[in-house]
C-alpha positions as CSV (number, residue, x, y, z in Angstrom):
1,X,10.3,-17.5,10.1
2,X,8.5,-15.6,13.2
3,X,8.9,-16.0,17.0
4,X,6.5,-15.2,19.5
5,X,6.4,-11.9,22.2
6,X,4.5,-12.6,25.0
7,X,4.8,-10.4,28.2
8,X,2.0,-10.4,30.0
9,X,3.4,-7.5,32.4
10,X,3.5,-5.0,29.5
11,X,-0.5,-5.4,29.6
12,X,-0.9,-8.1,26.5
13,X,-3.6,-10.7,26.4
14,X,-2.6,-12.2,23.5
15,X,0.7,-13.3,21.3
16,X,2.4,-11.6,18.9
17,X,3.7,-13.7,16.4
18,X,6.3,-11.1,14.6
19,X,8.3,-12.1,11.1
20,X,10.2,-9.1,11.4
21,X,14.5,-10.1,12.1
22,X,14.6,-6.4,13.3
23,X,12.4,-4.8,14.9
24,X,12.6,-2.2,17.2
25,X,11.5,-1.5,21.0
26,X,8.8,0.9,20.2
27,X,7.5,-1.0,17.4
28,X,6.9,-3.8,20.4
29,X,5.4,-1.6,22.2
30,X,2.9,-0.7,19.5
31,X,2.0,-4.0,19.0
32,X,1.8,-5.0,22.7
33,X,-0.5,-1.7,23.0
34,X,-3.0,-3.5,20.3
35,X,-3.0,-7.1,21.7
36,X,-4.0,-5.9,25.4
37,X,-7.4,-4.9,23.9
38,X,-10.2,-6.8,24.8
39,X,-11.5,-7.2,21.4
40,X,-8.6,-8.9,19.7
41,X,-8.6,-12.8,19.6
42,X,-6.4,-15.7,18.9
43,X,-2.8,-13.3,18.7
44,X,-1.2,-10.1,17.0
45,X,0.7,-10.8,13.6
46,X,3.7,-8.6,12.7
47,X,4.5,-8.5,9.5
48,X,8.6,-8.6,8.1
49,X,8.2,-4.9,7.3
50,X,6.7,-3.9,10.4
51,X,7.6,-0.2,12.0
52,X,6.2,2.9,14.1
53,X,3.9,4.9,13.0
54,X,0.5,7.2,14.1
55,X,-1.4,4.8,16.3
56,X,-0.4,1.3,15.0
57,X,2.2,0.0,13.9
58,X,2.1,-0.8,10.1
59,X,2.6,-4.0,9.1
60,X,0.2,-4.6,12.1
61,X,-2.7,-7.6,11.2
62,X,-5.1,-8.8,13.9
63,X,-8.5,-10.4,14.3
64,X,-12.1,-10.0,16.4
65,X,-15.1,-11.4,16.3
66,X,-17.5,-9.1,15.5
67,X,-15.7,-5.6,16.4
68,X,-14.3,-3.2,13.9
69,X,-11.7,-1.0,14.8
70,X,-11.9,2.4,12.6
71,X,-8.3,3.4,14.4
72,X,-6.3,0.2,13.5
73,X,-6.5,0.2,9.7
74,X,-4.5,4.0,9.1
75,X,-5.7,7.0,7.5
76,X,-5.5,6.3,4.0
77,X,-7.9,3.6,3.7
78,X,-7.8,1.3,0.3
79,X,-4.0,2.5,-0.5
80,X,-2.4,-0.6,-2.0
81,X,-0.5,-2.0,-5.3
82,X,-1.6,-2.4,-8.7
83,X,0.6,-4.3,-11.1
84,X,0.0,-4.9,-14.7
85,X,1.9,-6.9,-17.0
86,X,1.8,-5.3,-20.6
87,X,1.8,-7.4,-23.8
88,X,3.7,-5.7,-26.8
89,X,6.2,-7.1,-29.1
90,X,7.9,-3.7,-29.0
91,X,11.8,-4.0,-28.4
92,X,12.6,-3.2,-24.8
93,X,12.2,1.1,-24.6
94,X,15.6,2.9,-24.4
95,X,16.9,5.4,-21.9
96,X,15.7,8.3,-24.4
97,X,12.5,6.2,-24.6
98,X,12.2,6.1,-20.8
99,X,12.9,10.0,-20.1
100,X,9.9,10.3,-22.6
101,X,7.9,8.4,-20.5
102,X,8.8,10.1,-17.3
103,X,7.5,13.4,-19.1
104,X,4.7,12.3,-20.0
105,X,3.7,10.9,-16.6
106,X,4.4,14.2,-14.9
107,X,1.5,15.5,-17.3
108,X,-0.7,13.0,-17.1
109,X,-0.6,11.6,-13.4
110,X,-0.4,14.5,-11.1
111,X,1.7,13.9,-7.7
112,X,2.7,15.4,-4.7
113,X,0.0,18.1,-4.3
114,X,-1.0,18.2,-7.9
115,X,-4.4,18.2,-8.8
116,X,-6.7,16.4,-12.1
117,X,-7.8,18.9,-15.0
118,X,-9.8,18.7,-16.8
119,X,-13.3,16.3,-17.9
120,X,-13.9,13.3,-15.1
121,X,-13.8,10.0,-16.4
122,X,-16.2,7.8,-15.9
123,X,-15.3,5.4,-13.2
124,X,-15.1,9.2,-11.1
125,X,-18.2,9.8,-12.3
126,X,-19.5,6.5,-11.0
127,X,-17.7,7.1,-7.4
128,X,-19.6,10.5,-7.4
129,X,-23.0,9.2,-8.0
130,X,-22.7,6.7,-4.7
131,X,-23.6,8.0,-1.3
132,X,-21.5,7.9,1.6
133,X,-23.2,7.5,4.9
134,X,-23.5,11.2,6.3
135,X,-24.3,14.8,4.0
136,X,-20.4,16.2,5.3
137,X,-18.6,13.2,3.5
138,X,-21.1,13.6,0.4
139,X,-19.7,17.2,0.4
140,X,-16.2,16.0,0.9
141,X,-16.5,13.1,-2.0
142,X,-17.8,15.9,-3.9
143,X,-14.9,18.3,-3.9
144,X,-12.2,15.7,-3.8
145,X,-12.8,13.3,-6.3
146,X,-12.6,15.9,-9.3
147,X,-9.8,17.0,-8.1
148,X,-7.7,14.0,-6.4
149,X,-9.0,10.9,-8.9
150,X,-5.9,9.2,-10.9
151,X,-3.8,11.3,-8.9
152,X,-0.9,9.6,-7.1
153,X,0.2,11.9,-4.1
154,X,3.0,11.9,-2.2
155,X,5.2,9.5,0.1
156,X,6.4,6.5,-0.4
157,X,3.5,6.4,-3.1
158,X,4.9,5.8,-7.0
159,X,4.1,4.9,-10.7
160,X,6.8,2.5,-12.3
161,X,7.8,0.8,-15.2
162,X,9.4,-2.6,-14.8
163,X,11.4,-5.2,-16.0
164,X,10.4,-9.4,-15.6
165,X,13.4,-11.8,-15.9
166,X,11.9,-12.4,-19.3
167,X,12.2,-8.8,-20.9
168,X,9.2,-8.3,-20.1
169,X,7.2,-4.9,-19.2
170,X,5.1,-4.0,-15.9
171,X,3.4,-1.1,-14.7
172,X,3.1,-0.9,-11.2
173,X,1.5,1.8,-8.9
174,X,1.3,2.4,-5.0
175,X,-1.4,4.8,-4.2
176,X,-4.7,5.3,-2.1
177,X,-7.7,7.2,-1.4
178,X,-6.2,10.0,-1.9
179,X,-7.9,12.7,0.9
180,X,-11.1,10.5,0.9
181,X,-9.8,7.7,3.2
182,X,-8.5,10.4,6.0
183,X,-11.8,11.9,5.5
184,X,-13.5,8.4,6.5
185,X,-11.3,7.1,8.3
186,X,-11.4,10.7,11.1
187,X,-15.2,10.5,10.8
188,X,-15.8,6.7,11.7
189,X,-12.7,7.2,14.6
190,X,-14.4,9.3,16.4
191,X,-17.7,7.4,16.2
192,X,-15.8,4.7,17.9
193,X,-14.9,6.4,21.1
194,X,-11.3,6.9,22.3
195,X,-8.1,6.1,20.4
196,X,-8.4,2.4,18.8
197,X,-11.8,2.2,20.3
198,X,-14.6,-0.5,18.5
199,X,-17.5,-0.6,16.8
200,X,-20.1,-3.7,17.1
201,X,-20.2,-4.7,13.4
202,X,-24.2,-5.8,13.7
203,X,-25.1,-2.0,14.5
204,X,-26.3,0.6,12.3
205,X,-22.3,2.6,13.0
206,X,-20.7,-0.3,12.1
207,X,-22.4,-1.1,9.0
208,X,-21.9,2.7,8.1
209,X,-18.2,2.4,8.4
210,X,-17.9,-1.1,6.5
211,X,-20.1,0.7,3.2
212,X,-17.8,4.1,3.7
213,X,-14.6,1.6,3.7
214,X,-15.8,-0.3,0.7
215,X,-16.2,3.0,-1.1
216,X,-13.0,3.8,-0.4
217,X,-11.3,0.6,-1.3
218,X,-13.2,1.6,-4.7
219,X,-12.0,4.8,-5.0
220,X,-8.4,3.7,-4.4
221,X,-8.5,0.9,-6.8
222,X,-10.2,2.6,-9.6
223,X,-8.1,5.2,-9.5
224,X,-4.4,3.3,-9.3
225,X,-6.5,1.5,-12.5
226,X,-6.7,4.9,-14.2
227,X,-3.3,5.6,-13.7
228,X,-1.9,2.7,-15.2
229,X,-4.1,2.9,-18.3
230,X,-2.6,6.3,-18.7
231,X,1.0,5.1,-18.8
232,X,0.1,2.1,-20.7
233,X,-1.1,4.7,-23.3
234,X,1.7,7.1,-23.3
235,X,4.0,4.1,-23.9
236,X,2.5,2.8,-26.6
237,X,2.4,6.3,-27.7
238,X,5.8,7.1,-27.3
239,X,7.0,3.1,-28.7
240,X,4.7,3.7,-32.0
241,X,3.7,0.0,-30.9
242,X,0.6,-1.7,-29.6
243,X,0.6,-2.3,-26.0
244,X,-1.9,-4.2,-24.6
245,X,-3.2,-4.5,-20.5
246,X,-2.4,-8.4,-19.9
247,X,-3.0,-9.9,-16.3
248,X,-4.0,-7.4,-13.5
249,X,-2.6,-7.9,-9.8
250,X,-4.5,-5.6,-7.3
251,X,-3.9,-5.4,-3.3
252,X,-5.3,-3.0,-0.9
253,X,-3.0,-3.1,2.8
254,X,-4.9,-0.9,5.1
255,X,-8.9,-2.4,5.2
256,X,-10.5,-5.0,6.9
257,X,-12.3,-8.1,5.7
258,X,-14.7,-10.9,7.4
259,X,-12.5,-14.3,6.8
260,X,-13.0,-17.6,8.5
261,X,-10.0,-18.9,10.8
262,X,-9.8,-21.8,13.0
263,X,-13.8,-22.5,12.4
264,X,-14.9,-18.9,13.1
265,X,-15.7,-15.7,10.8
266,X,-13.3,-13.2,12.5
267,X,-12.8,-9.9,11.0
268,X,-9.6,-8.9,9.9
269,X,-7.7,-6.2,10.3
270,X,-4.4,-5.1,8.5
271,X,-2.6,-1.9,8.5
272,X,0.5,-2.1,5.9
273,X,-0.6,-5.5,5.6
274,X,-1.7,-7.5,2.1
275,X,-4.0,-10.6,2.3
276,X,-1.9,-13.6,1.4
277,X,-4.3,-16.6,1.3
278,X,-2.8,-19.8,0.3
279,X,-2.3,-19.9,-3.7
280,X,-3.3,-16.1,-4.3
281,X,-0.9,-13.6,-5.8
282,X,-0.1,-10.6,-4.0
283,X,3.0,-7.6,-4.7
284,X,6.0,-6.5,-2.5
285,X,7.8,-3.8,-3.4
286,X,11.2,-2.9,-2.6
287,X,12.5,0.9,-3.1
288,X,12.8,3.4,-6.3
289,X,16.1,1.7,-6.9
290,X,15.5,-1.8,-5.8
291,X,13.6,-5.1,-7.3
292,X,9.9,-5.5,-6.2
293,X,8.1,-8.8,-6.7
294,X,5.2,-10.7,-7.5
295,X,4.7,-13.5,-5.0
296,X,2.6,-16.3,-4.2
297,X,0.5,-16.9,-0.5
298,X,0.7,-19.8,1.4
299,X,-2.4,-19.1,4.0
300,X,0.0,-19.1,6.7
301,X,-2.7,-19.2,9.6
302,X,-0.6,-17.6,12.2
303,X,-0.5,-14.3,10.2
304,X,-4.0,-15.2,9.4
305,X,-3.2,-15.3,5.9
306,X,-0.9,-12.3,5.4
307,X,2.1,-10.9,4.2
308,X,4.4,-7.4,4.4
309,X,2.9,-4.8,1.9
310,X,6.7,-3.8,1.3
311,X,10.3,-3.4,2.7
312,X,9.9,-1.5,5.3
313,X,11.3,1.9,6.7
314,X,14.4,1.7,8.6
315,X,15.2,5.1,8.5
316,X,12.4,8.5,9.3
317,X,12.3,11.3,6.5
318,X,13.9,13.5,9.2
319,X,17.1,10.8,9.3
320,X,17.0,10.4,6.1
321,X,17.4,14.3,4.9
322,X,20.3,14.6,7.3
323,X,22.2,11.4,6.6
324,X,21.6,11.4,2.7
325,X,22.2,14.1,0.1
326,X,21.3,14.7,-3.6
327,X,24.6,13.6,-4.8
328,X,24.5,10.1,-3.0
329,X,20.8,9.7,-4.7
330,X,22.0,10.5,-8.4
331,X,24.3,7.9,-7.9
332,X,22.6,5.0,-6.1
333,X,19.9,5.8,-9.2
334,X,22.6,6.1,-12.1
335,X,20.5,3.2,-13.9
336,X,17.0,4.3,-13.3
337,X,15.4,7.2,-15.0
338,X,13.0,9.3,-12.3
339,X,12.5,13.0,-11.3
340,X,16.3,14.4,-10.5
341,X,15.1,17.7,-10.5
342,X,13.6,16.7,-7.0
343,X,16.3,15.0,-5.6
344,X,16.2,16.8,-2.3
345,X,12.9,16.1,-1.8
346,X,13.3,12.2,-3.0
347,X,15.9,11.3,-0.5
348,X,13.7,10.4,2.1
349,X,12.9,7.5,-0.6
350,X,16.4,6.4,-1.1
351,X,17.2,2.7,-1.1
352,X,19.3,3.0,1.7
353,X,16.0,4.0,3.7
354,X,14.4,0.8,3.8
355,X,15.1,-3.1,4.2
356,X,16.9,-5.2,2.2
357,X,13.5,-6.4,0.5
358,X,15.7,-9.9,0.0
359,X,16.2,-10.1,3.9
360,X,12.1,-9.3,4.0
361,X,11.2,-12.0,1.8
362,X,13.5,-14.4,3.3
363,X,11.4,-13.8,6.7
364,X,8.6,-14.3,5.7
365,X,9.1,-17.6,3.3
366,X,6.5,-19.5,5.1
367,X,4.0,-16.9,4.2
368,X,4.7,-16.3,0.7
369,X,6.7,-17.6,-2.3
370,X,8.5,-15.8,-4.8
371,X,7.1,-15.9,-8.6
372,X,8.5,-12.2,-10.6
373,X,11.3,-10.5,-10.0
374,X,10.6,-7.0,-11.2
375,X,13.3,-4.4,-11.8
376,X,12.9,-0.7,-11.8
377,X,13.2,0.8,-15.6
378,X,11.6,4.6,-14.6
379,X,10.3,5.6,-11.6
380,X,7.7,8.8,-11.1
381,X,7.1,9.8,-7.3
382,X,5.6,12.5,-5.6
């Protein structure tokens, strides 16, 4: 459930209505920062995963009439979750099975700084032909999407292969626009004016940043798309069994959208935030080595129909190099395959580095519902 923070002498205009149990002091400060500006209506939302980061908090959501706010949305515009629920009647894949599959993902989805090989496909091809709004971003679209399509980067960004209640298999992915989105995202900033300054939606700037934003959402989607057909494929390869794509669950967390609220059409703006309107599905993921889940909105007005994109950091990669070691990792992930040979790298991923995604869930359970459990079989991270 979520209180309100109102403090009018730390410069707000507006409520924030935070889910978060924990959250800490600068976090507040963030979010007061963003609900002082004069172009924010109605209140702030924080979401159960909220925390510090560049600018904004993430897990930040907030509304205006008519205003978009290039600086409130992140960098990497369009990053989100895919999940895919895969239809085989294939026994379950064994550990042996599973390091296969981690192979073959290392080859065929490039992360960290990795790059694509090789012949586009065609949905890059597609993203090529469309124009962005000025000739520098052309020439940026041009060199990264050969090289940075279907490729899932670094971070907290992943490729897994879960496990339902039911035995059954899902692929899900966490990636985003993969160079692109900074690229946008720096452009239309500045075009705004100062840090978190705004844009009049009805002018010839602001329609140039909504059509760059949508062509980044595209990019980002297609491409998490590309990388779960890729695993799907390498499964069935390595299984000798069919495996089919069954039902599709997509949800970008950094973008914003026109929706209507309390009789108006107010645009939207979430940053580590998914859209949860009332019977829609939309994914939560926990850590490497902890459940994720498929959930249900309720349309919860006060977050203007949102939920947490995730678990949320409680620890920085700094903290979490010098509090965790390899040998702590390799055991907390005894029953998951994923990359050991970068284990130093992967411990500021660890479970122990974010929420208790049960504790999450349970503050937010007038904004969603749960519907999958999903449990981590392999994991491949950047």
């Amino acid at each position: 459930m979520s209180r309100a923070i109102f403090e009018p002498a730390s410069g707000q205009r507006v409520p924030i209505q935070s889910w978060a149990s924990t959250i800490h002091p600068e976090t507040i400060r963030q979010l007061q920062h963003i609900a002082g500006k004069q172009f924010v209506v109605d209140r702030v939302a924080a979401m159960a995963d909220a925390h510090v980061a560049d600018g904004i908090s993430v897990g930040t959501v907030f509304a205006t009439e008519g205003i978009l706010v290039p600086g409130a949305i992140g960098g990497d515009l369009g990053c989100g979750m895919l999940a895919l629920r895969l239809e085989s009647d294939a026994p379950l894949p064994d550990r042996q099975a599973l390091e296969l599959l981690l192979s073959g993902l290392e080859r065929l989805v490039p992360a960290h700084n990795a790059r694509t090989h090789g012949q586009a496909s065609e949905a890059a091809e597609l993203l090529l032909a469309r124009p962005l709004s000025t000739s520098a971003l052309n020439h940026t679209r041009n060199s990264v999407v050969p090289r940075h399509f279907a490729t899932l980067g670094g971070g907290n960004h992943f490729l897994e292969l879960d496990r339902d209640p039911e035995g059954g298999l899902w692929l899900l992915v966490h990636s985003g626009s993969r160079g692109m989105g900074g690229a946008i995202a720096s452009h239309h900033v500045r075009a705004a004016g100062p840090p978190l300054g705004g844009l009049r939606a009805d002018t010839e700037a602001g329609q140039a940043f909504l059509h760059d934003l949508a062509w980044a959402m595209d990019f980002a989607r297609a491409s998490r798309a590309e990388m779960a057909d890729r695993a799907r494929s390498e499964l069935e390869r390595i299984v000798g069994e069919s495996i089919l794509a069954g039902e599709t669950i997509d949800v970008p967390h950094n973008f914003v959208c026109k929706e209507h609220w309390s009789g108006r059409d107010l645009l939207i703006h979430r940053k580590g935030a998914v859209a949860a309107p009332s019977g829609g599905l939309a994914l939560v993921p926990g850590s490497m080595g902890t459940a994720s889940y498929v959930v249900e909105g309720l349309g919860c007005e006060l977050a203007f129909g949102s939920c947490s994109h995730g678990a949320g950091r409680v620890m920085t990669r700094g903290e979490a190099r010098r509090r965790i070691d390899s040998r702590q990792l390799l055991h907390t992930l005894r029953h998951v395959v994923w990359p050991q040979h970068r284990s130093r790298d992967l411990v500021e991923e660890a479970p122990d580095v974010y929420r208790d995604i049960r504790q999450v869930l349970e503050d937010q359970r007038d904004l969603v519902t749960r519907k999958v459990r999903l449990e981590p079989l392999a994991v491949w991270k950047g």
